[in-house]
VEXDREN-2710 file (C-alpha; in Angstrom, 1 decimal):
% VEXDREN-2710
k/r/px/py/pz
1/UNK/111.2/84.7/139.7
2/UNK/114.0/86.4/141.4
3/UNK/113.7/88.4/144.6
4/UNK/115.2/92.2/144.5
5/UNK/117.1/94.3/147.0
6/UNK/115.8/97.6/145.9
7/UNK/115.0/100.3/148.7
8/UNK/117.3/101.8/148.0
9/UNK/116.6/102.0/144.1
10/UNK/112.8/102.5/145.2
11/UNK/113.6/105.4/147.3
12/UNK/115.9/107.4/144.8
13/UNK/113.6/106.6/142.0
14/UNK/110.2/107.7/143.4
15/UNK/112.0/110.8/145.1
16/UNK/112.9/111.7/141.2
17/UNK/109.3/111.3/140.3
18/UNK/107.9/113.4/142.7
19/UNK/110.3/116.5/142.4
20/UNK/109.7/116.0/138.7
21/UNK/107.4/119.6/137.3
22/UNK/106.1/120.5/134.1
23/UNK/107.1/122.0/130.8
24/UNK/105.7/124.2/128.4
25/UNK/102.5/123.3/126.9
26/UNK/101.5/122.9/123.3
27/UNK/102.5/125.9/120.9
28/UNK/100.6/126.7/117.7
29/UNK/101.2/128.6/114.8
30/UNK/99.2/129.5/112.2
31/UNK/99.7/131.3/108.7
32/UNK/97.8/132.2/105.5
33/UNK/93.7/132.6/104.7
34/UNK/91.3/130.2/103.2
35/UNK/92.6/126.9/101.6
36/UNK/95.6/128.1/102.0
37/UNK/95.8/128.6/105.7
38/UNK/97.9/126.1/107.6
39/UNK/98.5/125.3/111.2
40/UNK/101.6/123.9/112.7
41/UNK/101.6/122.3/116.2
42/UNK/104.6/120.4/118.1
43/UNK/104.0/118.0/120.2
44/UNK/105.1/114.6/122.6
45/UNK/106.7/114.2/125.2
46/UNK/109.6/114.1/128.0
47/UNK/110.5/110.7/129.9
48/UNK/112.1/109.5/132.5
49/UNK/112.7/106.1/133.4
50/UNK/114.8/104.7/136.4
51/UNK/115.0/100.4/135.8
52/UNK/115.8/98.1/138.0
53/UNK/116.4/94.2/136.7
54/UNK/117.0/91.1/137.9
55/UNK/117.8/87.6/136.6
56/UNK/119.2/85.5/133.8
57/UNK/118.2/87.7/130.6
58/UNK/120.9/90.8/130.7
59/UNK/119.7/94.1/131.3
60/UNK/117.2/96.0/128.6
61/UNK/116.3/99.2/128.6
62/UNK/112.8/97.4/127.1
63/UNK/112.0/93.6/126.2
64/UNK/112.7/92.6/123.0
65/UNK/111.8/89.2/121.3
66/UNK/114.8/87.8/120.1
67/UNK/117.1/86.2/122.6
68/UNK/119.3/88.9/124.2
69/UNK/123.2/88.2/124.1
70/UNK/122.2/84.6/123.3
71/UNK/122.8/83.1/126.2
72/UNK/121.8/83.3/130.4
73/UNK/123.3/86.6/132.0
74/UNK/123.5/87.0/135.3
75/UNK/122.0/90.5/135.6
76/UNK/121.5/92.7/138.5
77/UNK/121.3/96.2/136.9
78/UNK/119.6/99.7/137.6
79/UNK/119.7/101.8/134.6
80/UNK/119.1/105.9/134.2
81/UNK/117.3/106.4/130.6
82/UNK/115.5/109.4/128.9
83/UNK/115.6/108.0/125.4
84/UNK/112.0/106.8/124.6
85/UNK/111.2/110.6/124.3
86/UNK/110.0/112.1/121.8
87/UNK/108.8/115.2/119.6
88/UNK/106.4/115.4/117.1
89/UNK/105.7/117.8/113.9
90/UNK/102.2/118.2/112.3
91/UNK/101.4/120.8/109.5
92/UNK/97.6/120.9/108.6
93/UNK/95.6/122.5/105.8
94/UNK/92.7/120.6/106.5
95/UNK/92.1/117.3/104.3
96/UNK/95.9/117.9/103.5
97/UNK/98.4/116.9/106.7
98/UNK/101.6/116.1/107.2
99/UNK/103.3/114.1/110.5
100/UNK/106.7/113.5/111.1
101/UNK/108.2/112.2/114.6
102/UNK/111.3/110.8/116.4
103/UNK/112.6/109.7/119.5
104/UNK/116.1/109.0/120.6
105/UNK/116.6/105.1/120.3
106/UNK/118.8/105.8/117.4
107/UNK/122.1/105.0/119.2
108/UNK/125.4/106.0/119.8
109/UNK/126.5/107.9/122.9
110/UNK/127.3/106.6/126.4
111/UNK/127.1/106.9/129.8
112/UNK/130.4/108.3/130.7
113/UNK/130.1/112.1/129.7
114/UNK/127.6/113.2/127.5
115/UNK/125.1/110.4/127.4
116/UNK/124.4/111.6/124.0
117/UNK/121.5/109.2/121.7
118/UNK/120.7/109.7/118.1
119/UNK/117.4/110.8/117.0
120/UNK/115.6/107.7/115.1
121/UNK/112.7/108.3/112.5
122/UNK/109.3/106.8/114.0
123/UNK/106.8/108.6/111.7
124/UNK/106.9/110.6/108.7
125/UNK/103.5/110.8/106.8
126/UNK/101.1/112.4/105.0
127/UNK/97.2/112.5/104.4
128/UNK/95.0/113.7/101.6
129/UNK/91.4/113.4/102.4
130/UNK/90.8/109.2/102.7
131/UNK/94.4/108.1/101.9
132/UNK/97.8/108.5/103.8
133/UNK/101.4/107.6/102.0
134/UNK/105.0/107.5/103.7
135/UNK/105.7/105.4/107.3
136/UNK/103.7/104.7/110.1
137/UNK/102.3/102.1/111.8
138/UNK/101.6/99.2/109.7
139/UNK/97.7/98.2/109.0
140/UNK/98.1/94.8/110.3
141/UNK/99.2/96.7/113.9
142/UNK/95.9/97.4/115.8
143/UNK/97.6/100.4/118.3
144/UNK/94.6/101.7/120.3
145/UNK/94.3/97.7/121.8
146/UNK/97.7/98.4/123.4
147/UNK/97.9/98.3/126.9
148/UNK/99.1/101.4/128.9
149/UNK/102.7/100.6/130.2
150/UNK/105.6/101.8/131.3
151/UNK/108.1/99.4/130.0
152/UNK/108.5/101.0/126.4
153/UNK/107.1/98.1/124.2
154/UNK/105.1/96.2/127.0
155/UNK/104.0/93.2/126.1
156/UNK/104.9/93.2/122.1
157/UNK/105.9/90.0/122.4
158/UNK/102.3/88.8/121.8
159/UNK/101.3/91.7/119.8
160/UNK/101.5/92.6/116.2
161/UNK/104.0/95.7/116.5
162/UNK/105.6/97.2/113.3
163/UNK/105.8/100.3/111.2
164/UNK/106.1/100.4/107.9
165/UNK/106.1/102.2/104.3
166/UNK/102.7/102.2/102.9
167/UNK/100.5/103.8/101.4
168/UNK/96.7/103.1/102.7
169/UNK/93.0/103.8/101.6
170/UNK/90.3/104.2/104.3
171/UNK/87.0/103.7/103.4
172/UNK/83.9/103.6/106.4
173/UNK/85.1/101.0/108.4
174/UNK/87.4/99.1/106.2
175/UNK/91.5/100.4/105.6
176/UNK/93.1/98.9/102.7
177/UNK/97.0/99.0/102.4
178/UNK/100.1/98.0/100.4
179/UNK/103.3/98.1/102.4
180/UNK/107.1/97.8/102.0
181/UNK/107.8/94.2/101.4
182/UNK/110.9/92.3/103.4
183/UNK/111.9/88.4/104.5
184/UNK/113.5/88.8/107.3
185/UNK/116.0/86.4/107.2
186/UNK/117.7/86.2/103.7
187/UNK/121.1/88.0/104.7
188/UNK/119.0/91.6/103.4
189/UNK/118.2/94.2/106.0
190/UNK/116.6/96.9/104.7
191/UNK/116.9/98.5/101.4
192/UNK/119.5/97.3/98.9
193/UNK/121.5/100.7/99.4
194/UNK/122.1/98.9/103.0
195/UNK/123.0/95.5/102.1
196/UNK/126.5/97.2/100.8
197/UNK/129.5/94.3/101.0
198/UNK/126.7/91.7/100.4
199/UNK/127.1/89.7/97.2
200/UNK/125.0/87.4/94.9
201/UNK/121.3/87.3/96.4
202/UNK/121.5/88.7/99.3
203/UNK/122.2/92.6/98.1
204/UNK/118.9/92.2/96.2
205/UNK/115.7/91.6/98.0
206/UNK/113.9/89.1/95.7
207/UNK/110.1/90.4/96.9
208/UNK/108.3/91.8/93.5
209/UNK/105.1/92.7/95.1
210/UNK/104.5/94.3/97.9
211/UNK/102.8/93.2/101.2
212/UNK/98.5/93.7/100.8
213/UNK/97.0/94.1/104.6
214/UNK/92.9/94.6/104.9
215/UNK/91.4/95.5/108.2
216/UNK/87.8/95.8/109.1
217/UNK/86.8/97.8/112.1
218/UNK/83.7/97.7/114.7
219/UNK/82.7/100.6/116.8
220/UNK/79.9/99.7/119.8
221/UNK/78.8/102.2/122.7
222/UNK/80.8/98.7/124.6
223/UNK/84.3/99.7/121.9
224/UNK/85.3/98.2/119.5
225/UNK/86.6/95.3/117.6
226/UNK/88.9/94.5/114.4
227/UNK/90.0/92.2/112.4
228/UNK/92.7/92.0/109.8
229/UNK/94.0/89.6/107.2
230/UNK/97.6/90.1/105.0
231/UNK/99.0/88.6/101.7
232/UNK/103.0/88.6/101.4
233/UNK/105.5/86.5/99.5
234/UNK/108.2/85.0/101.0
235/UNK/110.9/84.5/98.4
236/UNK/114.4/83.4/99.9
237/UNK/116.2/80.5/101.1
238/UNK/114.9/78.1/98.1
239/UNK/111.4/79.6/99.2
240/UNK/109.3/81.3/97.1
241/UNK/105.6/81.2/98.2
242/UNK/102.9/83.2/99.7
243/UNK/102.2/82.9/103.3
244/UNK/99.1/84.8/105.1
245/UNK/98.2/85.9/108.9
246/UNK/95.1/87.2/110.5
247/UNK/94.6/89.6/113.7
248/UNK/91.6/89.5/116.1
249/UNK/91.7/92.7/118.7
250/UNK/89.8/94.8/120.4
251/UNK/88.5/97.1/123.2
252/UNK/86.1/96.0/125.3
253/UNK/84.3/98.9/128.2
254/UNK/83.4/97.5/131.3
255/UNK/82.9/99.5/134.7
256/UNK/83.1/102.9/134.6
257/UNK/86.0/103.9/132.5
258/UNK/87.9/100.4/133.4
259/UNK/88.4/98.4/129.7
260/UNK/89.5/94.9/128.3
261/UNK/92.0/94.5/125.4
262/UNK/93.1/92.0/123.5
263/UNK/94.7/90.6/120.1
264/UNK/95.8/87.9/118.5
265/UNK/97.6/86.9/116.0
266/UNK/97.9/83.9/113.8
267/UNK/99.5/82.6/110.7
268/UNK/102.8/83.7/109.2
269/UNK/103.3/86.7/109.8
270/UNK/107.1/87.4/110.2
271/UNK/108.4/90.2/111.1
272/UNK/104.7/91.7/111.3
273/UNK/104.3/89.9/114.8
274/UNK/106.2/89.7/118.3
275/UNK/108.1/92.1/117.2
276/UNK/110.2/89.8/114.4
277/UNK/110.9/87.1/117.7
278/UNK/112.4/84.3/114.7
279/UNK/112.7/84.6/110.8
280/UNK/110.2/84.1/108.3
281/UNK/112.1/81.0/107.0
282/UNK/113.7/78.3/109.0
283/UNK/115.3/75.2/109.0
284/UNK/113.1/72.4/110.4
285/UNK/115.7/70.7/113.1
286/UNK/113.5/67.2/112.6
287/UNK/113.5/67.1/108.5
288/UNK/116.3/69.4/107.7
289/UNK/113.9/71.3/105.5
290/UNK/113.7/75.0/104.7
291/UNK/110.5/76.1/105.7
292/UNK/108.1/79.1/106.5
293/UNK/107.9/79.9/110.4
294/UNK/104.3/79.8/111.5
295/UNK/103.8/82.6/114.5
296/UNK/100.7/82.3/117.4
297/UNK/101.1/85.4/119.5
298/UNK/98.4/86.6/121.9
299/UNK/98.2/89.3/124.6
300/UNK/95.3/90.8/127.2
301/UNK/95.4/93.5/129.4
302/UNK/92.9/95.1/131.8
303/UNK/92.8/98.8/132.9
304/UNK/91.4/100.1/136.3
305/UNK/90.8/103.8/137.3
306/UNK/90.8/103.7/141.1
307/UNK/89.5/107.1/141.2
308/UNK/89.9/109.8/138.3
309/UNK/93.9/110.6/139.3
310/UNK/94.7/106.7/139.5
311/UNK/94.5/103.8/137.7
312/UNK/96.6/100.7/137.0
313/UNK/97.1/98.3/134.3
314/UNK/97.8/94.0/134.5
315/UNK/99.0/92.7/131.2
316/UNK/100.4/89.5/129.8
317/UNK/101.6/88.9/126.2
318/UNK/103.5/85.1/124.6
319/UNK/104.2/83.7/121.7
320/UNK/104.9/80.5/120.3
321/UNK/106.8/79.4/116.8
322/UNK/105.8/75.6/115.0
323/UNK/108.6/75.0/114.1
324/UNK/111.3/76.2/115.7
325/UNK/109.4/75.9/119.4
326/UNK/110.3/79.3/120.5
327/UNK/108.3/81.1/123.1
328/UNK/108.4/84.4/124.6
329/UNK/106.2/85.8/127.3
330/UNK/105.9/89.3/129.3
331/UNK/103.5/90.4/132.4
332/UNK/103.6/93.8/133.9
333/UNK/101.3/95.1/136.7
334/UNK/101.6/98.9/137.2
335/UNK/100.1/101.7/139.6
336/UNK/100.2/105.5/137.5
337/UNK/99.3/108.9/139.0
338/UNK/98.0/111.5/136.8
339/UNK/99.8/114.7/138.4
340/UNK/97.6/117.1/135.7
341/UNK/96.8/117.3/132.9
342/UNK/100.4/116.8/131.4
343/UNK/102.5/115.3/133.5
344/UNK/102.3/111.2/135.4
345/UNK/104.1/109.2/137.7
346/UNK/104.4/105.6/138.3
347/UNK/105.5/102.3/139.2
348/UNK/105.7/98.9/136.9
349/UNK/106.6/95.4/138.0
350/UNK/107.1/92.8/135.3
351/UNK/108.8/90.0/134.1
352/UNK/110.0/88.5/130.8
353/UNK/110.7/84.9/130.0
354/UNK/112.1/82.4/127.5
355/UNK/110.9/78.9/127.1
356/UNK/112.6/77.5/124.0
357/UNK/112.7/73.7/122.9
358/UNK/116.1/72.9/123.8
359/UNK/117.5/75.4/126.6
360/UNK/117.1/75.7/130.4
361/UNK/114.2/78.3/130.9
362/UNK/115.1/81.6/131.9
363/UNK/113.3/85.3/132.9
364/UNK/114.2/88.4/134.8
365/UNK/112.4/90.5/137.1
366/UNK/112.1/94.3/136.4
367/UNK/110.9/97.6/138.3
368/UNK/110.5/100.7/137.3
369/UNK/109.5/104.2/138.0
370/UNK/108.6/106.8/135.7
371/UNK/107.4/110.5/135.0
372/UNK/106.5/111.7/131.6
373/UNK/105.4/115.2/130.4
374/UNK/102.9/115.3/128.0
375/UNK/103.1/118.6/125.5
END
C-alpha cells in the first residue's frame, strides 16, 4: 500500500464535480408508416475523470492485465481524461435493429495542445428477431454481473471481458454463438490484412473453425444466474488442439435494492478472460515444453444504496495462470451521488497488484473522482 498526498488533488477534483451540469437529453426521430417506420435514437454519455496514482505500477488511465512497462515504476501521477466517453447510434424497425457505438480510446493526440483521441469501434450490430450478427460483446462475457465502478474496466482482471465478431441465436434462456477465432500469441494480431511485414506462419492465422460459446441463463424474483461453456482451437506454436473454459456468474438481490455479483472463470480461455493477462500458449519454464496456458480468474462485488441518491460499490477481482504463475488482482471501494436523473458524481479508491513467480511483488494506489452525463 502506498500512502497519498492528495488535498490538494481531492479538493480540485471534487470542486470539478460539483460545478459539473447537464446536457441535452435523449433526441428521437422517427420516419415512415407501418413496417416501414423506423426510429433513430442517440445516445451515451460524457465523462470526466480526474486520477490520482501512487506506487510501483506506472500510471494508467485504467488497469490492464498484462504487466505495464514491464518492470517497477515509481509513479506518482494525477491525470485529466475525458476519453472513456462515448456515443451511441440505434436505428429500429421493430424485430429489425441496428447498434453501432464508439468511444475515444482509439489513440493519438496529446496533452500539450489539443488533447485530441481517436474514436475506437466498441459496437456495431445488428438484430433480426432471435439472432444478432456483427461485434459486440462476446457470449462467454456475462456484462450485467459487472460491478458499478469508476475505474473504466474495474476489476476485469478476474472477469471474462471481450468483444467480439459473432454471430448468435437466442433461444428462451439459452444463447448459442460462433465467434471470430484468434491465438493470441502466434506473432498474428488481428486479421491477416494487419499482420502486413509478417512472413511464413505468422501473416496467416492457422484457426479453421471458429470459436462455439453456449450460455444458459436463470431468472429468479432473488436475480439471476448463468453459466457458459466455449469450444476453440488453439493451432500455433507446434500446438494444434482444442482447449475449453466455463463461466459461473450471477446476480444475487439481497436488502432493498443492495445486490451480490459474481463470476468465475475456469479453463483455457485465453484471450476470452482477464482481459488476455498471458498468451494462450506458453513455454513451461520447468520442462521447456510448449503448452496451453490454463486461466482461474474470479471476481465479487457488493452494491449498497444508502438512500435512493447514494450508494457505493466494494469489489475485488484476481487471477492466476498454471503455468506460467502469473497473478493479477484489483479492489475498489467507491461512494457515487446520483445528481438526477442523468448526471453522477463520485469518488473511487483502489488498488492493483502483481504477484508473479519470479519478481518482487508490486501494486499502486489510485483515487479518483468522477462526473458522467447520461443522454
Amino acid at each position: 500500500m502506498h500512502a497519498f498526498k492528495l488535498s490538494a488533488v481531492a479538493a480540485a477534483g471534487l470542486s470539478t464535480l460539483l460545478l459539473a451540469t447537464p446536457l441535452q437529453a435523449i433526441e428521437i426521430y422517427k420516419s415512415g408508416e407501418g413496417d416501414e417506420q423506423a426510429t433513430v435514437s442517440v445516445g451515451g454519455y460524457v465523462k470526466m475523470d480526474i486520477r490520482h496514482v501512487n506506487g510501483d505500477i506506472a500510471y494508467q488511465d485504467y488497469w490492464v492485465a498484462n504487466y505495464p512497462g514491464g518492470e517497477p515504476t515509481d509513479t506518482s501521477h494525477t491525470g485529466f481524461n475525458v476519453r472513456e466517453s462515448r456515443v451511441n447510434m440505434k436505428v429500429d424497425y421493430g424485430d429489425i435493429s441496428a447498434f453501432v457505438e464508439i468511444d475515444f480510446y482509439g489513440g493519438g493526440g496529446n496533452e500539450i495542445i489539443s488533447n485530441s483521441s481517436n474514436p475506437r469501434l466498441r459496437h456495431m450490430y445488428f438484430t433480426y428477431q432471435n439472432w444478432l450478427a456483427g461485434q459486440a460483446w462476446s457470449t462467454f462475457m456475462p456484462v450485467h454481473s459487472m460491478p458499478e465502478t469508476l475505474d473504466f474496466g474495474g476489476p476485469f482482471v478476474g472477469e471474462a471481458f471481450m468483444r467480439a465478431v459473432l454471430v448468435r441465436y437466442t433461444y428462451g434462456n439459452w444463447e448459442f454463438a460462433i465467434e471470430n477465432p484468434e491465438t493470441w500469441g502466434d506473432g498474428d494480431v488481428g486479421t491477416p490484412s494487419s499482420a502486413v511485414g509478417l512472413s511464413g506462419d505468422q501473416a496467416d492465422p492457422d484457426e479453421s473453425i471458429p470459436d462455439f460459446i453456449t450460455r444458459y441463463t436463470h431468472r429468479a424474483d432473488w436475480g439471476w444466474v448463468s453459466v457458459a461453456a466455449m469450444v476453440r482451437q488453439v493451432d500455433e506454436g507446434g500446438i494444434d488442439k482444442t482447449s475449453a473454459a466455463a463461466n459461473i456468474a450471477g446476480v444475487i438481490r439481497t436488502v432493498g435494492k443492495d445486490d451480490f455479483r459474481f463470476q468465475v472463470t475456469g479453463g483455457k480461455p485465453g484471450r476470452y478472460a482477464s482481459a488476455a493477462m498471458t498468451t494462450d500458449i506458453v513455454v513451461d519454464p520447468v520442462s521447456d515444453e510448449v503448452k496451453v496456458e490454463e486461466t482461474l480468474a474470479y471476481s465479487f462485488s457488493y452494491r449498497h444504496f444508502w438512500s435512493d441518491t447514494l450508494r457505493s460499490t466494494a469489489y475485488y477481482g484476481a487471477a492466476k495462470t498454471d503455468v506460467l504463475e502469473m497473478e493479477r488482482s484489483q479492489w475498489g471501494i467507491n461512494l457515487i451521488k446520483q445528481l438526477n436523473n442523468h448526471l453522477k458524481v463520485g469518488v473511487e479508491y483502489g488498488n492493483y497488484a502483481i504477484d508473479d513467480e519470479g519478481i518482487i511483488a508490486v501494486d499502486s494506489d489510485y483515487l479518483q473522482f468522477s462526473a458522467q452525463l447520461a443522454f
